[in-house]
C-alpha positions as CSV (number, residue, x, y, z in Angstrom):
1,X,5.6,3.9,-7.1
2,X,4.6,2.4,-10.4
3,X,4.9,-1.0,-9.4
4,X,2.2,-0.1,-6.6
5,X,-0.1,0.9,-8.5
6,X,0.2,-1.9,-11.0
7,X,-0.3,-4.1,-7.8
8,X,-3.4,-1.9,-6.4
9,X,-5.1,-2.3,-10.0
10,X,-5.1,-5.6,-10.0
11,X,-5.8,-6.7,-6.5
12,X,-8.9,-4.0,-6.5
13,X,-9.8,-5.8,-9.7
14,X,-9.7,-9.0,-7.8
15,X,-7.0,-10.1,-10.1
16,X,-4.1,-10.0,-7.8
17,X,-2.2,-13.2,-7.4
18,X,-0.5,-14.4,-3.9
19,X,2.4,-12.3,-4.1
20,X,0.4,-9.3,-4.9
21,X,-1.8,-9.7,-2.0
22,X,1.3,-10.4,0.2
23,X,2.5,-7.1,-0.8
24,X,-0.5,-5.2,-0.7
25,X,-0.9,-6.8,3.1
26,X,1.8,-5.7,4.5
27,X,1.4,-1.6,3.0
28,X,-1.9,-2.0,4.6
29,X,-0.8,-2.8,7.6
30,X,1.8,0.2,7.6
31,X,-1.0,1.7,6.2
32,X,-4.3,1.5,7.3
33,X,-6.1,4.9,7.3
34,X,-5.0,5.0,3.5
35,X,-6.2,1.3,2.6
36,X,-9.7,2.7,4.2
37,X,-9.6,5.2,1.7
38,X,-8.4,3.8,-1.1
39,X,-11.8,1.2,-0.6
40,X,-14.0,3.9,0.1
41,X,-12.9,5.8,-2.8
42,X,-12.7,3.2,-5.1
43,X,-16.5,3.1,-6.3
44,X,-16.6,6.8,-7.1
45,X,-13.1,6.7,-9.2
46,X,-14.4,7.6,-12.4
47,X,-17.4,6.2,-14.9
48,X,-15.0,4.9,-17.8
49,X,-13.0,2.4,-15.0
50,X,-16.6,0.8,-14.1
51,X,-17.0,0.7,-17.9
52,X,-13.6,-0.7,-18.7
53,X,-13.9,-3.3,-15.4
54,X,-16.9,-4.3,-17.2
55,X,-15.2,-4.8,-20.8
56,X,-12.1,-7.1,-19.0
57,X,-14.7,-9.4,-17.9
58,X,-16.9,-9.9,-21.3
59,X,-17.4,-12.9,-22.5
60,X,-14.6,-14.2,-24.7
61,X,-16.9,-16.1,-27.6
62,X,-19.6,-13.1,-27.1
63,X,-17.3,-10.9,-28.4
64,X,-15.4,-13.3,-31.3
65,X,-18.8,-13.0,-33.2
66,X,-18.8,-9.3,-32.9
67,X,-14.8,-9.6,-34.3
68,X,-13.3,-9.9,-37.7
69,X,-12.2,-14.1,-37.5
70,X,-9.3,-13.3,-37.9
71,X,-8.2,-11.3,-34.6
72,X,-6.9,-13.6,-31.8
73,X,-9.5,-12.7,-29.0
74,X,-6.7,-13.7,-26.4
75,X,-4.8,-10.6,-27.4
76,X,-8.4,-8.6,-27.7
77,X,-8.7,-9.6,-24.1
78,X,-4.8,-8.8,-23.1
79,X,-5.3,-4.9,-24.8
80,X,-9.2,-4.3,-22.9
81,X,-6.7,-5.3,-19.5
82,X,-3.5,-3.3,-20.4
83,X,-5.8,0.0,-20.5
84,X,-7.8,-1.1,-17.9
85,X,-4.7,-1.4,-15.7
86,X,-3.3,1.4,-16.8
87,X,-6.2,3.7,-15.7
88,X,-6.6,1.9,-12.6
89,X,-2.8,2.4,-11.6
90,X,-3.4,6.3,-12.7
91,X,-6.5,6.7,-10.3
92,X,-4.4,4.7,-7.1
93,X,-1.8,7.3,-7.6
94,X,-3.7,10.4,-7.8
95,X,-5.6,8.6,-4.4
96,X,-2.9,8.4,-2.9
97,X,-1.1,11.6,-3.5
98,X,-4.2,13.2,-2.2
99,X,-3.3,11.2,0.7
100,X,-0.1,12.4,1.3
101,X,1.6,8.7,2.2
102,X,3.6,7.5,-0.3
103,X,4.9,3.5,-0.6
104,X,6.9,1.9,-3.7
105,X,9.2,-1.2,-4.3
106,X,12.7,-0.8,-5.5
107,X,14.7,-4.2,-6.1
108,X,15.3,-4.8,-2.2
109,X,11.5,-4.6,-1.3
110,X,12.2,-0.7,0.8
111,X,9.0,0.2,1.7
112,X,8.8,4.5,1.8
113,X,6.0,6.3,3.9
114,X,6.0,10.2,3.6
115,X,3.9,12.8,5.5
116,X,3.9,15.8,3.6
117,X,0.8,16.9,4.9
118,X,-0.3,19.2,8.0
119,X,-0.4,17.2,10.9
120,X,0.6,14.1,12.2
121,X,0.5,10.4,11.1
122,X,0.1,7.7,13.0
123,X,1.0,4.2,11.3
124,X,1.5,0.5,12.8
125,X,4.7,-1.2,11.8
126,X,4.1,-4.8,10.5
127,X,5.8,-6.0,13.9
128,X,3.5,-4.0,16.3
129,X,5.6,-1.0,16.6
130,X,3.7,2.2,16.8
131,X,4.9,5.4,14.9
132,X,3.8,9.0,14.6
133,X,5.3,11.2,12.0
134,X,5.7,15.3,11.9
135,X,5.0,17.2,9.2
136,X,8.0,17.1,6.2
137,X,8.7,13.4,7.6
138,X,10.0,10.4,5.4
139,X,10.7,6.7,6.7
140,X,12.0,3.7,4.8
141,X,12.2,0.1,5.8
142,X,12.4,-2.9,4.3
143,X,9.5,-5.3,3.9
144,X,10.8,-8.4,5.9
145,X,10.6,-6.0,8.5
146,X,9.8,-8.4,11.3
147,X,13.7,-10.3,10.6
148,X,15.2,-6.9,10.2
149,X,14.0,-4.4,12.3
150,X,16.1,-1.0,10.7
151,X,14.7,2.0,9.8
152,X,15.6,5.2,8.0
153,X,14.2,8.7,9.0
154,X,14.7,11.8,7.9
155,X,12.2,14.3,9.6
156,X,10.3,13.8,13.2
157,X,9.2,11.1,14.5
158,X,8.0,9.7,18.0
159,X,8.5,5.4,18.2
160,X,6.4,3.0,20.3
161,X,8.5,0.1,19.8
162,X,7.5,-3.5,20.9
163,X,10.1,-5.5,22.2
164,X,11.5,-8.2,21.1
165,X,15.2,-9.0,22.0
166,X,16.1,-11.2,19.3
167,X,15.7,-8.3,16.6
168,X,17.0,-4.9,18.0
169,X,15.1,-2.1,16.4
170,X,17.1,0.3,14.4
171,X,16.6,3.8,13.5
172,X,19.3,5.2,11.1
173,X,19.3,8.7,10.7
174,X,22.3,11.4,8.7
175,X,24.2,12.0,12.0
176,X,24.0,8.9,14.3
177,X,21.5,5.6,14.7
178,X,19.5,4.4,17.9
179,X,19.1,1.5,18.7
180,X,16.9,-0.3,21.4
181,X,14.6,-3.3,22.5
182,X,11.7,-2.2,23.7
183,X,10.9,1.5,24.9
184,X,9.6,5.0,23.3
185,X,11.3,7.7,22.0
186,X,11.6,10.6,19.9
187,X,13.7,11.4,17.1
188,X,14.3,14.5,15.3
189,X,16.3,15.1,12.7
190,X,18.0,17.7,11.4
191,X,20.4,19.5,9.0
192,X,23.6,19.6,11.4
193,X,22.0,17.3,13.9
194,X,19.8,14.4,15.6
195,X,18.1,15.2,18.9
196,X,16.9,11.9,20.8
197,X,14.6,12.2,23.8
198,X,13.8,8.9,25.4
199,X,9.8,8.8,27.1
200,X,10.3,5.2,28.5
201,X,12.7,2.6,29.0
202,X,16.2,2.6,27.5
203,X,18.1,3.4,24.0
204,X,21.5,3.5,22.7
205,X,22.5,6.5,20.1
206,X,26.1,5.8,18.0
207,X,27.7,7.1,15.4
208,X,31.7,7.3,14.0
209,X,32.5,9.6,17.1
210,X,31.2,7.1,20.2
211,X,27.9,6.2,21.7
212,X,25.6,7.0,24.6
213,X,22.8,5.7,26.3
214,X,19.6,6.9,27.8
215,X,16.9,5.9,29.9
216,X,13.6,7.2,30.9
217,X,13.8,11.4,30.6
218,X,17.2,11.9,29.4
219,X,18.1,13.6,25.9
220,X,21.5,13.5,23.2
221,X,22.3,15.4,20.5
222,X,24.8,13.2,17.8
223,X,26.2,15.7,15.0
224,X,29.9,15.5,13.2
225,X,31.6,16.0,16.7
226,X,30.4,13.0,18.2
227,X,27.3,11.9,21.0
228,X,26.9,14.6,23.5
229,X,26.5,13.6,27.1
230,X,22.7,12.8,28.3
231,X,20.8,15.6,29.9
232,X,17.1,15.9,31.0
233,X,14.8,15.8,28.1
234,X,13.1,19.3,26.9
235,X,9.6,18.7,28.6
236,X,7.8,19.7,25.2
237,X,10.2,17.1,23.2
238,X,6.8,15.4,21.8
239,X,4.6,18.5,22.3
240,X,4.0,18.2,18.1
241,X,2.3,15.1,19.1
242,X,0.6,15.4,22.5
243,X,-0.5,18.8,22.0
244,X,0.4,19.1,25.5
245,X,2.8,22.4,26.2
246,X,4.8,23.1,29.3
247,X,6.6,27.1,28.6
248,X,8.5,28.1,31.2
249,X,10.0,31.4,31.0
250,X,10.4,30.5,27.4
251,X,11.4,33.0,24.1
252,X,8.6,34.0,22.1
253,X,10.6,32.5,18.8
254,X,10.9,29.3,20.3
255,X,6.9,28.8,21.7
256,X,5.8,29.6,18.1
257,X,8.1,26.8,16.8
258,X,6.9,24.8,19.1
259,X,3.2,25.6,18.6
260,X,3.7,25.2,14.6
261,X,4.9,22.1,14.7
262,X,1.6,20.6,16.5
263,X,-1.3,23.3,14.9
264,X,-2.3,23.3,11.4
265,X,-2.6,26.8,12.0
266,X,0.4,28.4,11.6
267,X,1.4,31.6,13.1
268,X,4.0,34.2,12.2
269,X,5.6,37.2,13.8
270,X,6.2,39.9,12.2
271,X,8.1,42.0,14.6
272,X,11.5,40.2,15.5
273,X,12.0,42.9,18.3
274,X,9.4,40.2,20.1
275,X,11.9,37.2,19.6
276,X,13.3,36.6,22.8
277,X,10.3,38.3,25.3
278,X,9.7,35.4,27.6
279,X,6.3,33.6,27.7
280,X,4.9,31.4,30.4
281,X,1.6,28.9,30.6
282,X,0.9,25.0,30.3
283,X,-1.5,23.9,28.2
284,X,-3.1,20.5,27.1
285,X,-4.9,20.4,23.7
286,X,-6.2,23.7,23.6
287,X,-7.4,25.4,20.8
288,X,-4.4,27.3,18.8
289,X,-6.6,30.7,19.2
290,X,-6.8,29.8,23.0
291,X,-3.1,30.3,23.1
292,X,-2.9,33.1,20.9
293,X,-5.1,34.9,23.1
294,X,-3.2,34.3,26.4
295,X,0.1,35.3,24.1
296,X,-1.1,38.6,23.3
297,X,-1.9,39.5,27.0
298,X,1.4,38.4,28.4
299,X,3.9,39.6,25.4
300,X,2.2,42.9,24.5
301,X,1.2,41.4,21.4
302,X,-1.7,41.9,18.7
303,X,-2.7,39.0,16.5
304,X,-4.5,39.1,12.8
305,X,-6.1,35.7,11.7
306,X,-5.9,35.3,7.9
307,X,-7.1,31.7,6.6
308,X,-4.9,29.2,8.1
309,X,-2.6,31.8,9.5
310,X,-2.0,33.8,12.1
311,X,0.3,37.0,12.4
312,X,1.7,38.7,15.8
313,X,2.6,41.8,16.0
């Protein structure tokens, strides 16, 4: 993380040398939304950063008459930058924790984008891959990603992948990868399993146990005991992203799930006797409180609003 913010310092101060730019190219591609603001926020950072910006750019002999003769004005000039640097790489990491997408460099180039926001996020991959990640969703990848197209995730996360046949794209996750060449899917990850639900075209899911493919509609699970069978996909597999619900006869406890992972509003209930009454009704990006209502009719339900939160009772 350090190392970005060195590199963001010096390419906002127009300082940044080919490799920086390279570098700060291909995060912006990941990247974009953040990039935006990053620029847009970069004029309002703070008063004594326009002051110092000013300072790192004096004029050299200006200020060697202003100097005892004996300081060496080239190490004047290399202190004014080291705390101009400094502040600069301390203001692009506050921005960009307040933009919940994190990026750094280890040794082998791994490039790291978090959501730990509400909400999705939707990023381009540098070779024209499309992701969307849940909430409490990490990926890594490396940053000669168009040679080597694997991917780490840990979280939820729906893939738009562009094919190209020569690099398979690769999505390792704790209990199994998938692999394919050109199709979309979902992947979700967690602690005693990986769900895979495949939108379009075709993917392969292994791990130590065997592996299984899928095609358009079809669903695995791959945990300790191996790669289960396909089956049909859930229809609401990428309801956190669509906002597009399909319930069915479904338990109450499961349509709140499903309805927290898409809404920022987050709803609660408070009387587990409710769990498992059934609850039917499609809907396609309606408002949470839309839902809520039509809830309350069909389970027998009340519902208190509270700031971002909603409790049934």
């Amino acid at each position: 993380m350090n190392e970005l913010n060195d590199i963001l310092a010096r390419y906002f101060a127009g300082e940044a040398n080919a490799d920086d730019t390279q570098k700060v190219e291909a995060w912006k591609a990941s990247n974009p939304e953040e990039f935006e603001a990053l620029q847009k926020s970069w004029s309002s950072i703070d008063n004594d950063l326009i002051t110092d910006l000013e300072f790192k750019t004096f004029d050299k002999k200006a200020a060697w008459d202003k100097v005892e003769p004996s300081l060496n004005p080239e190490q004047e000039t290399r202190v004014i930058r080291l705390q101009f640097y400094k502040k600069v790489a301390a203001a692009c990491a506050i921005l960009l924790i307040g933009l919940g997408a994190f990026w750094y460099l280890n040794g082998t180039s791994t490039m790291v984008i978090t959501n730990d926001t509400a909400g999705q996020k939707e990023l381009n991959l540098p070779d024209g891959s499309q992701v969307w990640l849940a909430e409490n969703t990490r990926l890594e990848y490396n940053s000669d990603f168009n040679d080597d197209r694997t991917l780490k995730l840990e979280g939820e996360a729906f893939f738009e992948v562009t094919k190209d046949p020569d690099h398979p794209f690769i999505v390792h996750t704790t209990h199994g990868d998938i692999e394919v060449l050109g199709t979309a899917f979902n992947v979700s990850t967690k602690e005693n399993e990986t769900v895979v639900s495949v939108d379009h075209g075709r993917v392969a899911v292994t791990n130590e146990k065997g592996t299984v493919e899928l095609t358009i509609g079809e669903s695995t699970s791959a945990n300790s005991e191996g790669v289960a069978d396909p089956k049909p996909a859930d229809p609401n597999f990428d309801a956190w992203k669509t906002g597009t619900f399909v319930f069915d006869g479904m338990p109450l406890s499961a349509v709140l799930e499903l309805l927290n992972d898409h809404y920022t509003t987050k709803i609660k209930l408070a009387n587990d006797s409710k769990n498992d009454e059934l609850y039917t009704g499609s809907w396609e990006d309606e408002s949470i409180h839309t839902i809520i209502q039509s809830i309350t009719k069909t389970c027998n339900v009340t519902a208190d609003s509270s700031g971002a939160v909603i409790e049934l009772r």
